[in-house]
Every structure is written in structure tokens, then in C-alpha cells.
N, C-alpha and C positions, 0 to 999 in steps of 0.2 A: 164758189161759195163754200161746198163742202171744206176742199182742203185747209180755205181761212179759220173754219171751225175747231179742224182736225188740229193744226198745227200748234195752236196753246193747251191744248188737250196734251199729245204729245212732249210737248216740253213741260209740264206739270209734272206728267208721269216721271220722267228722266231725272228733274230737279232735287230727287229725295222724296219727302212728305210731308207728316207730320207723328209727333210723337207726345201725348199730352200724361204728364207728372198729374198724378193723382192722389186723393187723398186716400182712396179708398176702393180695390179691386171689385168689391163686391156688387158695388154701385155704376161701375164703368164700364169693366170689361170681363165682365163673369161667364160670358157665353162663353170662352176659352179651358175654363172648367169642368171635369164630370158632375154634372148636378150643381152644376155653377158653383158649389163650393171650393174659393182660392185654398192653393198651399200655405201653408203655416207664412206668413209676414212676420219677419223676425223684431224685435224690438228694437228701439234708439233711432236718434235722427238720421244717423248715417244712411239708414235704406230706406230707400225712393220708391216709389210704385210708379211704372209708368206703364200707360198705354201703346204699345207702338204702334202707328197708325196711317196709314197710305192715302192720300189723296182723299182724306175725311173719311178713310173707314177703317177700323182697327182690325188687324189681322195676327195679333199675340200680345202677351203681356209680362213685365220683366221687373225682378225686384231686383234694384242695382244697389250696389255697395258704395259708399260714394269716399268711404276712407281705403278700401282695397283697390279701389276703380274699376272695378270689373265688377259683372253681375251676379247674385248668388243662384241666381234660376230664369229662365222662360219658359212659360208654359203656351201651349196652342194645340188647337183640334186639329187630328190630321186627319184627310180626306180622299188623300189617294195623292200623286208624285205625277211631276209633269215636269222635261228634260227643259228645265230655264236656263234661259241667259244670266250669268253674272255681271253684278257692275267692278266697275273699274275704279270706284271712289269709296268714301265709307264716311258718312255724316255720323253728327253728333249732336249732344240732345241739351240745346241753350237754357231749357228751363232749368237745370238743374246748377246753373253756375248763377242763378237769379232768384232760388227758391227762398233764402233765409224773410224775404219780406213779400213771398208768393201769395196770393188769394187763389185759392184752388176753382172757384167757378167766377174768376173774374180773366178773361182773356184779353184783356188791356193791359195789361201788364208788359213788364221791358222788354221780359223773354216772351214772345210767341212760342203757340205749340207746337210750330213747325221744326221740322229734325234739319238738322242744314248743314251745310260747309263748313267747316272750322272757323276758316278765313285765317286773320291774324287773332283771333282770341286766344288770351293766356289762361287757360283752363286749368281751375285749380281741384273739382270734385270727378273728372273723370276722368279717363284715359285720352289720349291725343293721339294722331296721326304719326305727329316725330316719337313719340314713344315705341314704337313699332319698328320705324325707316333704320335698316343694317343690324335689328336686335336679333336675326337669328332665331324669330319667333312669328308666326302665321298670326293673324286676326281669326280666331277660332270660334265659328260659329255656333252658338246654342240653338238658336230656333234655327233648323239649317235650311242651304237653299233644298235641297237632294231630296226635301220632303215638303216642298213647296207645290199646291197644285194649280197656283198663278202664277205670271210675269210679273203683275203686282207684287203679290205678297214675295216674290223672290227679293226683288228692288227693296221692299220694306226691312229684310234681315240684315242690310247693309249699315248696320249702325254699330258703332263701340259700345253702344250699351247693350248691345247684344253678342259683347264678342271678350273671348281671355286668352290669353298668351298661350297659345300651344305649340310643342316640338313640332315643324314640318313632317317629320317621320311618320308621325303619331297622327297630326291632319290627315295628311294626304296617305293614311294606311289604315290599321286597325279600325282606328276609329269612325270612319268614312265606311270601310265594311261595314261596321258594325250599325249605323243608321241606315243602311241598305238592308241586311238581316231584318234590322226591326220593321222597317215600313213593308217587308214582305210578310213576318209573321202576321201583323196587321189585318194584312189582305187574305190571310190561309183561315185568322179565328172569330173576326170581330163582324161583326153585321154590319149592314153596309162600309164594311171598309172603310170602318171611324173610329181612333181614339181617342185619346187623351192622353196629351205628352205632356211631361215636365223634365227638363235636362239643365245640368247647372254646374259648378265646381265648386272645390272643396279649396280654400287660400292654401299656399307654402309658405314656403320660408324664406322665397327669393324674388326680388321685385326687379321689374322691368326699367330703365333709366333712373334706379334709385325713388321709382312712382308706382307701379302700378305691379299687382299685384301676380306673381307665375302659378296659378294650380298647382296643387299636386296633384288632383286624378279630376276628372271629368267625369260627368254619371245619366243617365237617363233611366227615364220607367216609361211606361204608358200602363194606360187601364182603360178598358170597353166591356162592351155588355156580348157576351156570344152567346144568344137563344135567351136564356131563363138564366143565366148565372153571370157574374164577374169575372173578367182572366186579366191576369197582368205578366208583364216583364219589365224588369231591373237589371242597369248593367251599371259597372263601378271599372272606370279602366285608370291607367295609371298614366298621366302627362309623363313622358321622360322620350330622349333621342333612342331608345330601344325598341318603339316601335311594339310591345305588350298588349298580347290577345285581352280586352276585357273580363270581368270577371261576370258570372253569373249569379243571381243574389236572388232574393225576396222584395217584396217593393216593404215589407215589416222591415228585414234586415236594413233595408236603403234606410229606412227613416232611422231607425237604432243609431246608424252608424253616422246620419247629417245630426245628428239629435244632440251626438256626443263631440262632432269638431263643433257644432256652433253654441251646444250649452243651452241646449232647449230640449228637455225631456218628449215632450209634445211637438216635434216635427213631425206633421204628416204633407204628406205629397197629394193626396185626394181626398181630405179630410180622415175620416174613419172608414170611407167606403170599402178602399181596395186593401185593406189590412187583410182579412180574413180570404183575399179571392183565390182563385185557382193559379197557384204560378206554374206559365207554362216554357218551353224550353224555346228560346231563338231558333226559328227554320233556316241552315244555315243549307246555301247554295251557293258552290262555287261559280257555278254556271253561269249566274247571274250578269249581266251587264253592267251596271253599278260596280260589280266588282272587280271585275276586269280592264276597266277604264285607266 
């Protein structure tokens, strides 16, 4: 009796999840927020708000570009790092090839808010599967698995709308340190060993199958409370086959500098909170396991 129970439980888990297209972060999924207050929502129809969501519980949230195809950010609380399994698949997110005559709290609609398999859908607001297959470009995760502290929520980061074309070099180097660095400084400053991430990319000038959009650089901050005050770190590294040490910044300077490719003076990453906080320096260990892997 058990395992007849276990066994749709288990393929549930497997099958993907769900992902529900919202109108509004602040009303859905704000828990993923410092102070629940979301990053800057950039204007125009193009950008989507979605909830990303596993087996009816959301574990991050992503404002996707739906004319570059790729996302401009995901944000999510990090809680500590646990060694997950990856999938071998990567769903995509139906609502948003069905949103033009969408009801935001109506879920009878064509698209469910489940994240699913492509299948044969000709997807014309996101990225695709074949837009990947022999491009000499990684599915590069924002919200990643490597700071994931469920099998869930690892399963859940398997999505194109959580993903942009990056150099393998840059994947599997730099950058990959560099989400190891940060989930340690994490654990060295922040009380209970919890932040607040936002990581996201900046468009180029060079598209993937003539669709979807190649970053130029890739960026992350986070912000937590240590004792009585704010700390943060901001990193701004550069997509390219050279494989380039990250830079080290301000989460002020980060916002300065998204403010200025997207044309929005008032980009903030944590509202007004982490403008003023203490910026501290990436604990950087080679020692580490994450980094040597």
C-alpha cells in the first residue's frame, strides 16, 4: 500500500512542476524578497513575472524577457547548499505562449500553470530546447542548482526561463567558483545562514539561432542582516570563451550600472534597503570542494 502511494508522489516529483505567470510579485511570491520588497519590474509587456513553482510550492521568482528570451533576473532566499542531483531535461513555461488573452487568477485557462516539456510546441516568447542543441552554449543557470538546499527546489531550477546562453568555459569555471565563494561568504557573515539573492544578465549583441538572446556579462548580489546591520556582495563577470575572474562591485554600483543598460534610473535589487549597507569582500577559498570539482 505504501509504495502504490509513493509511486505518483515520485513521478510528480520527476515530471517537472509548475510555474504560474503572475501579475504581480508582490502578491505571490514576495517571501523570496529582503522585506518582501521585489527588485525593480521593469516596464512593457515584454516582461513576465513568474512564479517558479515545484509540486504546488514556489521556491524562486523570475522576471523573463519574453522579446530577448531569456530572463532579466531570479531572485530567491538562500538557506544553506545541499550536494543535488541534476536533471537531464529542462521544461518550459506554457503560460507565456498563451498569456495575450491570460486571466491572471483564472486557472482554467488553455495554458496550465504547470512548467512542462516542450513536446512539439512552436514557441514563439521563449527560448526552446533546439535553440541550445550543437549552439556551443550551456543553459546557464540564474537561480542555481549549487545553492539549492532541496532535491526539489534543485528539479525546480530546470527551466529556460531560468536559464541564458553561457560560454561552457565561463559555466563550468569562473562563474561556478564564484556561486561557491558566495554561498560561503553567506555562511562566514549572515545570521542564520540566509540571504537574499538576486542574479540575472545584461542582453548583447549576439543571438542564439537568430532567437534568443547571448549576455554579455552575468551578475549576482545578495543582501542579509549580520547582528544589528546590513552586509552585501555584488559580482558583475563577463559571458565570453575566456573564462574572466568576476568583478567585485557595490550592490549601489550593480544597480548604477543595470540602471544604465536597461534605462531605468531607479533599478534597485532590494528596494532601498541594501543601497547604504556594509559591502563586504567575497571569502575566497581554494580549498573548497565546490571548487575543485
Amino acid at each position: 500500500m505504501l509504495i502504490m502511494f509513493l509511486l505518483p508522489v515520485m513521478l510528480l516529483l520527476l515530471s517537472g512542476g509548475s510555474a504560474r505567470v503572475v501579475e504581480n510579485f508582490k502578491n505571490e511570491c514576495d517571501k523570496f524578497f529582503l522585506d518582501r520588497i521585489p527588485p525593480t519590474v521593469l516596464p512593457g509587456p515584454q516582461y513576465r513575472q513568474i512564479c517558479q513553482t515545484l509540486v504546488n510550492k514556489p521556491y524562486y521568482a523570475t522576471l523573463y524577457d519574453t522579446n530577448n528570451k531569456i530572463p532579466v533576473y531570479s531572485a530567491y532566499k538562500f538557506t544553506g547548499s545541499l550536494k543535488c542531483k541534476r536533471r537531464s531535461t529542462w521544461d518550459i513555461e506554457p503560460q507565456l505562449e498563451d498569456d495575450d488573452n491570460y486571466d491572471y487568477y483564472d486557472d482554467n485557462n488553455n495554458a496550465g500553470p504547470n512548467m512542462e516539456s516542450e513536446g512539439q510546441r512552436d514557441l514563439i516568447k521563449q527560448a526552446s530546447n533546439a535553440d541550445y542543441l550543437n549552439s556551443g552554449f550551456h543553459r546557464g543557470h540564474l537561480a542555481p542548482v549549487s545553492q539549492a538546499n532541496l532535491q526539489r527546489c534543485a528539479y525546480a531550477t530546470f527551466t529556460l526561463t531560468n536559464a541564458a546562453p553561457q560560454y561552457p568555459s565561463f559555466n563550468r569555471g569562473q562563474w561556478r567558483v564564484t556561486e561557491c565563494f558566495m554561498a560561503e561568504t553567506v555562511k562566514a557573515y549572515c545570521n542564520d545562514k540566509t540571504a537574499y539573492f538576486v542574479t540575472g544578465v545584461v542582453p548583447g549583441s549576439v543571438k542564439l539561432n537568430n532567437r534568443v538572446n547571448v549576455p554579455s556579462h552575468f551578475w549576482s548580489a545578495f543582501c542579509c542582516k549580520s547582528n544589528n546591520q546590513l552586509i552585501s556582495v555584488a559580482v558583475w563577470g563577463i559571458n565570453s570563451n575566456k573564462n574572466l575572474t568576476p568583478s567585485q562591485t557595490t550592490v549601489r554600483d550593480l544597480e548604477t550600472i543595470l540602471g544604465e543598460q536597461y534605462g531605468d534610473p531607479y533599478f534597485y535589487l532590494f528596494g532601498n534597503n541594501c543601497r547604504n549597507s556594509q559591502h563586504v569582500s567575497l571569502i575566497v577559498k581554494k580549498s573548497l570542494k565546490c571548487c575543485r570539482e
